[in-house]
N, C-alpha and C positions, 0 to 999 in steps of 0.2 A: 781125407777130403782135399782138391785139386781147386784153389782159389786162379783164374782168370783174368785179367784186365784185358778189355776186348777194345779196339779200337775201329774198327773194318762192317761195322751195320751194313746192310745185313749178312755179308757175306761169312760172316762168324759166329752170328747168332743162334743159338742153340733151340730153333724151332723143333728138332726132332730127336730135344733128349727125353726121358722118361721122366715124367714127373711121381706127385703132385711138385709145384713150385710156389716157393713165395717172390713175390714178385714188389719189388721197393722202390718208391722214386725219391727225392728229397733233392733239394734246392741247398747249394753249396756258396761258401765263401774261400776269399784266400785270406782274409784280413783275421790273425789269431782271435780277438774276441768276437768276431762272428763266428770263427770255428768252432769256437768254446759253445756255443748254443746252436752248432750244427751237429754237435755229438751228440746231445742232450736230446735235441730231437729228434733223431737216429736210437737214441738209447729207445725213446717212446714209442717210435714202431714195432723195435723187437719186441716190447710187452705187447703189442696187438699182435704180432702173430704169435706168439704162443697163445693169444686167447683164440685164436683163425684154429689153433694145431689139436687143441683140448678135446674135439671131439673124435680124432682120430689115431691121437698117439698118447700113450702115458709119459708120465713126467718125466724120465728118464730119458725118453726118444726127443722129446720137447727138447729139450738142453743138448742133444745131439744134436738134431735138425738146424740150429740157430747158432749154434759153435763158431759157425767161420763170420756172421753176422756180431755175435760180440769180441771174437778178436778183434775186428775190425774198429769197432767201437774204442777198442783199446788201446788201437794202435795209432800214435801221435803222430808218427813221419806222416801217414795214410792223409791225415785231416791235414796235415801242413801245405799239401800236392793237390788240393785242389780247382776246379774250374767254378763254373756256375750251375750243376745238377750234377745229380747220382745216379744209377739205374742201378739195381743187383737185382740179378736171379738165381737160389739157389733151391736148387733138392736134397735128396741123401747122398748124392755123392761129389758135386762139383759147386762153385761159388762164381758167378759169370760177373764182371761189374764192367759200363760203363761212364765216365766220366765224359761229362755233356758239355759243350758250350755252350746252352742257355738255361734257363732257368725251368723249371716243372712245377705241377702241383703235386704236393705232398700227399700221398698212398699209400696204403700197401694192400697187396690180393693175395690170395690163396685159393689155387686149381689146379687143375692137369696139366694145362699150356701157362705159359710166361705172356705176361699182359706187356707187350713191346709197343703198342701202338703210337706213345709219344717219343718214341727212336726213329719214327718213319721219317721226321726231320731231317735224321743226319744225312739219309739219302737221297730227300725230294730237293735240295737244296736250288729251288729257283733262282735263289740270289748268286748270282757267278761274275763279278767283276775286278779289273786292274784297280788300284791305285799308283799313279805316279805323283811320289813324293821329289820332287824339283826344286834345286836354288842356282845359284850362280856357280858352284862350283863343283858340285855334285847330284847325284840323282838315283833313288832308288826303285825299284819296282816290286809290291805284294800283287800276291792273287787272292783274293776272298771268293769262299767257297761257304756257302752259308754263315755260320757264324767262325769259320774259321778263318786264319789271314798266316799267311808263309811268303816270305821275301824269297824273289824269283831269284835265284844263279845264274848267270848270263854266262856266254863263252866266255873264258878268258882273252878272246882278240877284242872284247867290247870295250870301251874305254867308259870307264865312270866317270872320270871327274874332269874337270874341265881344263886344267895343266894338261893334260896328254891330248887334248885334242885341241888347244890352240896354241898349248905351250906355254913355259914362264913365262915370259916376256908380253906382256898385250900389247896390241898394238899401239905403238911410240906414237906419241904426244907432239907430233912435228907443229909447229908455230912462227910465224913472222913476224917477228917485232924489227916494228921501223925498218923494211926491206930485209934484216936478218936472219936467218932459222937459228932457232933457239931452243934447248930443249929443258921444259921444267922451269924456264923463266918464267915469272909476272908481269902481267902488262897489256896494255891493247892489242886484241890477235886482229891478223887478217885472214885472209883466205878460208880453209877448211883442216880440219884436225882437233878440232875444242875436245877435252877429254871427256865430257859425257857421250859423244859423238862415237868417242874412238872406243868407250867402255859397251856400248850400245853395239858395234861392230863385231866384239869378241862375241858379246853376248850371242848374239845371234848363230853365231859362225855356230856354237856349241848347241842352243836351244832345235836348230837344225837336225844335227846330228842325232840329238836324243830322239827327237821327234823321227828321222831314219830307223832309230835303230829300235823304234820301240813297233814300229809299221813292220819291217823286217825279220824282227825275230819274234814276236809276240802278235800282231793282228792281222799280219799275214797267213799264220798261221792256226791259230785259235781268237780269230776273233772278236773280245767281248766290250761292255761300256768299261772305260778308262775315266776315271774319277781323278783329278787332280789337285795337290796340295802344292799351295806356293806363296812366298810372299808374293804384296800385290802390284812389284815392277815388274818381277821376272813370270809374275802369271796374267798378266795382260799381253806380255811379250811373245809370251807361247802361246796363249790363243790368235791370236793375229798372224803367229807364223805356220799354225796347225792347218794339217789339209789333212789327216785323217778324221773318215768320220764317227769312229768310235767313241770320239773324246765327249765326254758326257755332257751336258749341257751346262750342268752347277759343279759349285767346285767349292772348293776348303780356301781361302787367301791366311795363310796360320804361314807360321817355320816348320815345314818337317822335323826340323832339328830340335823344336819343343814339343814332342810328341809322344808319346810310348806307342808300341804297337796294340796296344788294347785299345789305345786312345782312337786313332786310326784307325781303326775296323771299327769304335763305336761309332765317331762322328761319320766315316762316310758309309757306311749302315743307314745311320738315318737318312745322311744324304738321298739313297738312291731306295731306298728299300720300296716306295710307293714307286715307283718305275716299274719295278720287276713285278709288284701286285697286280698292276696294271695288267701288264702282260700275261697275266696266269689270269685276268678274268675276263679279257679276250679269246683266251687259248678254250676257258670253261664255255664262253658262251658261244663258240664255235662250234665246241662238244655238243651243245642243247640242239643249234641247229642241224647235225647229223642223226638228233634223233629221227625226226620226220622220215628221214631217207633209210632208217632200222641198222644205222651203223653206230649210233649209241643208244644208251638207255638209262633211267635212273628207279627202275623198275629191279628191287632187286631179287626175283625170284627169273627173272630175264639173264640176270648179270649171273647170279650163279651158274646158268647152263651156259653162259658165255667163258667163264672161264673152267669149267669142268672140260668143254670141248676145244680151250685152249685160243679161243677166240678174241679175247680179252686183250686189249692191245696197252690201255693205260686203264686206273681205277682213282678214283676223289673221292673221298671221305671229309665228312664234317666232323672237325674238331670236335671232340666231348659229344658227338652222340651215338651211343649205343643201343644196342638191341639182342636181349641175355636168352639165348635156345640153344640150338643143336641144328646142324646142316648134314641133311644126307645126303652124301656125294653121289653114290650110287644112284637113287631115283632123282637126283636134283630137284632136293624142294627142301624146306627150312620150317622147321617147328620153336616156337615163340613160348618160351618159358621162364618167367622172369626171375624163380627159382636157381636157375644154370647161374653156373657160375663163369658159363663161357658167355665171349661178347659175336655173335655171327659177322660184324663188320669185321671184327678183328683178324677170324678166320676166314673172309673174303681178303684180307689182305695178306694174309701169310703164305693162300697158296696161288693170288698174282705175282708176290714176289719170287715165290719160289721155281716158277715159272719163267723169272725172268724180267718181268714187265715192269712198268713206272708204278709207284703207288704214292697219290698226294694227300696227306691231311691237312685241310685248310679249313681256312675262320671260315662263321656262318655267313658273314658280310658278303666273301668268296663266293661259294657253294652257297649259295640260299634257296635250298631245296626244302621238300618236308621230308622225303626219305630220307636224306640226311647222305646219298651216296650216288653217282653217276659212273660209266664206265663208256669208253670208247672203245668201239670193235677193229678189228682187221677187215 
């Protein structure tokens, strides 16, 4: 048996291997004595599916079928490399696992298809924004892409720091004492040159440039809301000199430089997260208003024949709600048997994905339908 680490939803996901499958979620740590009772509780599911496996395999196949599930268990590097969720799917012949950046509720199924419906995350990813982390003498740039965060590479011609773009030397400290110039004396000044002046000067000349080159190569380009972390001189000083209008309206005033990048993606997460909700219940209640005109629908004996005929343009699902039958594709129409071990949203979403199309699962707050499901047409 061929163990997997998959990284690539859905585009790697094994919708059309042969089952049956057990299908496992579990909520992960990286702190070892959380680990110590993320094994523990991972130990616990394997004993549920072998009680899932009792009526169809003997004992022997049992301890087969769950083999790459307790190596796993056993294997310490494995538990040390973790995020914050687990996904694995395996059958009799492969072991598929992804590691999540957030969290799940703890599961596990056993059926023909792999229950993937909380991975739909990894690819609805609403949330898509810059952080520019910013000080006086340097500057970084991540992308967050739902819960993930990757610091940008710029060309090499970009200058980071701020010695290469004003140079060592800041602008000299010229001064008049008593008719003289003087440099680095104390004393009554005249004229113009005070060092906060001339520090304010450099500052700028740099905060400029950033501000260039973040328009230039990043929101010229692709672009998205830019969240900003800065102490609170040089982050007033960038707002007052910003004229893109990307830059998000709230902002972090922290040190970059006390930060982790876990840090960083979690505080401006929160930061902006209700922005983007916002916008995705905009985007839904736009949808509703296309129903009238028969270009969406939340009807879902409607939506199946809309995407059997390939019509299907985007699909929204309500988090945790299911509906356990069987879909015939051929006649499109859906039989409701709460016995099945299959979920019909689930397989509405497997073959809009497979087809290509968006597929969101959002809170009920979101989607506060009663079918629990909407799609938009072409």
């Amino acid at each position: 048996m061929s163990v997997f680490v998959l990284n690539n939803f859905p585009d790697d996901c094994p919708f059309n291997e042969i089952g049956p499958f057990i299908s496992l979620y579990l909520t992960t740590h990286n702190h070892p004595l959380e680990s110590k009772k993320d094994r523990i509780e991972f130990k616990k599911l394997i004993a549920q599916a072998k009680d899932k496996l009792v009526k169809d395999y003997n004992k022997l196949e049992i301890e087969e079928f769950v083999k790459p599930l307790i190596n796993l268990e056993q294997d310490s590097l494995f538990w040390s490399y973790n995020q914050k969720g687990l996904a694995i799917f395996t059958n009799k012949k492969n072991c598929y696992i992804y590691k999540l950046p957030f969290e799940v509720e703890q599961y596990i199924s056993y059926g023909e298809k792999i229950n993937f419906k909380p991975l739909i995350r990894l690819s609805q990813n609403i949330i898509h924004y810059y952080v520019l982390a910013l000080d006086r003498d340097n500057f970084n740039v991540y992308e967050v892409y739902g819960k993930n965060i990757n610091p940008i590479q710029f060309d090499p011609s970009v200058k980071i720091k701020a010695k290469d773009v004003i140079g060592d030397q800041r602008t000299e400290d010229i001064s008049t004492i008593g008719g003289y110039s003087s440099y680095g004396r104390q004393g009554i000044t005249h004229g113009r040159g005070g060092k906060k002046d001339d520090i304010d000067i450099d500052t700028e000349k740099y905060l400029r440039y950033v501000e260039n080159t973040i328009y230039e190569h990043l929101s010229k380009i692709k672009p998205l809301p830019i969240v900003l972390i800065s102490l609170h001189k040089t982050y007033i000083h960038y707002r007052n000199l910003n004229k893109n209008k990307d830059l998000f309206e709230k902002g972090i005033m922290k040190s970059p430089e006390s930060m982790t990048e876990d840090e960083i993606l979690n505080e401006t997460f929160s930061l902006i997260e209700s922005y983007f909700v916002d916008k995705l219940k905009t985007k839904i209640s736009n949808v509703f208003k296309s129903v009238e005109m028969s270009k969406a629908s939340n009807d879902i004996h409607e939506i199946v024949k809309a995407i059997h005929s390939k019509q299907i343009q985007e699909l929204y699902i309500q988090d945790g709600h299911k509906l356990y039958g069987y879909v015939d594709w051929e006649n499109q129409t859906i039989e409701v048997n709460r016995k099945s071990d299959l979920d019909i949203y689930e397989e509405l979403a497997e073959k809009t994905i497979l087809l290509g199309r968006k597929v969101y699962c959002v809170s009920k707050d979101v989607l506060n339908v009663g079918s629990g499901i909407l799609a938009q047409y072409y």
